[in-house]
C-alpha positions in Angstrom: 3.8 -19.0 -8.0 3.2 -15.8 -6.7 5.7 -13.2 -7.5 7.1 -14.9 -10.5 7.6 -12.1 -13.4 7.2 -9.1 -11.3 9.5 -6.0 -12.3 12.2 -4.6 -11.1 11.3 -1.3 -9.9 14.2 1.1 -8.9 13.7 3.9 -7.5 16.0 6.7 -6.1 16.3 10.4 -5.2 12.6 10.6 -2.9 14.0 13.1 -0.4 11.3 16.1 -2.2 8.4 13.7 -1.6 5.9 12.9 1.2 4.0 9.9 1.3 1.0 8.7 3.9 0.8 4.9 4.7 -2.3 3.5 5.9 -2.2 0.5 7.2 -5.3 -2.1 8.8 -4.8 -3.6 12.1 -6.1 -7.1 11.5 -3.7 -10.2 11.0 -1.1 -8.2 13.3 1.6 -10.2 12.8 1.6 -9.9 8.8 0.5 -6.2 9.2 3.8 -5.9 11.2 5.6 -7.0 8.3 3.4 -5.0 5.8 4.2 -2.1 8.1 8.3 -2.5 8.4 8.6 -3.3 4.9 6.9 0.3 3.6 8.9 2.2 6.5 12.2 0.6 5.5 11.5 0.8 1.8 10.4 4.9 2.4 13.5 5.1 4.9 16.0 3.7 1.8 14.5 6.3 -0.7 14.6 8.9 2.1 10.9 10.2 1.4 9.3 11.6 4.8 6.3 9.8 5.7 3.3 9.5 8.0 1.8 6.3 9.5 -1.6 6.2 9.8 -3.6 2.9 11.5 -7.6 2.0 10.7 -9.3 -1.4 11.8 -9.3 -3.1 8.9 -9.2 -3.4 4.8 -12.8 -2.0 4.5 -11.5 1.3 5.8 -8.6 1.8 3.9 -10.4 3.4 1.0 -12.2 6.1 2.7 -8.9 7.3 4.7 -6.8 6.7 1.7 -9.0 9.7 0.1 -9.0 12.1 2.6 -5.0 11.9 2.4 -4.9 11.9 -1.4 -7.1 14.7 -1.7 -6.5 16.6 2.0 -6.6 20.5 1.8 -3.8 20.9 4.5 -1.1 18.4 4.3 -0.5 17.1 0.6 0.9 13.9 0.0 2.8 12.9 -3.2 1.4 9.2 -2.8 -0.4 7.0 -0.6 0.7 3.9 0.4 -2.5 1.0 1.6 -1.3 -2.2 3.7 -3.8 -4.6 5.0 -4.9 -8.2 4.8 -7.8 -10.3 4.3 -7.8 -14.2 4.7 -10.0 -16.0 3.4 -12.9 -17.7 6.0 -15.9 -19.6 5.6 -18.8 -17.1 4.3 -18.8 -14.5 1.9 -17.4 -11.5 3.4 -13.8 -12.5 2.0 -15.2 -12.1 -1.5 -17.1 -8.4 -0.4 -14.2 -6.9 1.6 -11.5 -7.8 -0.8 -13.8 -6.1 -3.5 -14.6 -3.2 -2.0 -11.7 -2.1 -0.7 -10.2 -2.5 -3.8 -12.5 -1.3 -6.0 -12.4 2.0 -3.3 -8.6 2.2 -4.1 -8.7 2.0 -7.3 -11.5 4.5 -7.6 -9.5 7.2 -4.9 -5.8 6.7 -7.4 -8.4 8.2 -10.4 -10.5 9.8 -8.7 -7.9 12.3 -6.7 -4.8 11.9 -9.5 -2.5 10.6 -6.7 -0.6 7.3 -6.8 -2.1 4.7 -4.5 0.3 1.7 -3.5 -1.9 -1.6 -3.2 -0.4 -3.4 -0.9 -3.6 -5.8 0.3 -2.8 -9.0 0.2 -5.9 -11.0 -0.8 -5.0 -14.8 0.8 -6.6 -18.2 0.8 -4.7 -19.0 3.8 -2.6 -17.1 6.7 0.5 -18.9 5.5 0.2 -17.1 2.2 -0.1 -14.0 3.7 2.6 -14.8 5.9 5.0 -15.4 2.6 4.0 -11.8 1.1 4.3 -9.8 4.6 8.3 -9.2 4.4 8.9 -11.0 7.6 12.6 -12.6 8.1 10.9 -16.3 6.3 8.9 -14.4 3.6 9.4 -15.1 0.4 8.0 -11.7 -0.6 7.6 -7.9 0.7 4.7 -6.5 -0.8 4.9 -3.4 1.7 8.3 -2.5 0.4 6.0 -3.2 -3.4 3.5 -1.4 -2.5 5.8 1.8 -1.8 7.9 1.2 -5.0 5.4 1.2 -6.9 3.8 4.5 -6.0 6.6 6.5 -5.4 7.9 5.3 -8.6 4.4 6.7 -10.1 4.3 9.7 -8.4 8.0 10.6 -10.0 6.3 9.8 -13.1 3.4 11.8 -13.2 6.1 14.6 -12.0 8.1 14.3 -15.0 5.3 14.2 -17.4 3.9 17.0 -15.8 0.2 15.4 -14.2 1.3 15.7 -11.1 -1.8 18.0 -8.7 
């Protein structure tokens, strides 16, 4: 079962930080969800925060980097939503990778915490269960926030914070 043995993440006291969310626009209704989820959750830990929209999970990457490592307006973290369902040909399997293989590469590349919150899914009812809608089982927006604005106070603390 998904979600079984995740951790409790806490965190508290975001009002010094400033965190971009990028979000796809495919699967609307679950990006919805995605989307209220990471505003509520950055609303409840009172960080400011900017919404940003691309078309899809292929695109998150390369907008995700231009806010991590932006000249003008710096961001403490950077939260990615979006969705991919799986279809008939191959594309699942080269979107899913790339885009996270791009995320992953931007959080090390740049030194700022990336929340990955794209939901990978065999079917649309399993994204529906992740997307923090009022039947969801899960909120992997609000996730997705918690766990980068609970990194990006740890890499303040220890001091490897840009």
């Amino acid at each position: 079962m998904s979600g079984a043995g995740a951790p409790a993440i806490s965190v508290e006291g975001g009002a010094d930080l400033r965190v971009a969310v990028v979000a796809a626009q495919w699967h609307t209704e679950v990006m919805d969800g995605l989307v209220a989820g990471a505003q509520k959750a950055l609303a409840e830990i009172g960080a400011r925060h900017d919404l940003y929209r691309v078309p899809g999970a292929f695109e998150l990457p390369v907008v995700t980097q231009a806010l991590a490592s932006s000249g003008g307006v710096t961001y403490d973290a950077v939260v990615a939503l979006g969705v991919v369902i799986r279809g008939g040909t191959p594309h699942f399997d080269y979107v899913c990778a790339a885009a996270t293989d791009g995320l992953s590469r931007v959080a090390l590349d740049t030194g700022t915490p990336i929340g990955f919150g794209l939901l990978t899914c065999d079917t649309e009812e399993q994204a529906l269960a992740r997307a923090g809608l009022p039947d969801s089982s899960e909120d992997k927006g609000r996730e997705a926030v918690e766990a980068a604005v609970y990194t990006a106070q740890l890499l303040k603390k220890i001091g490897a914070a840009q």
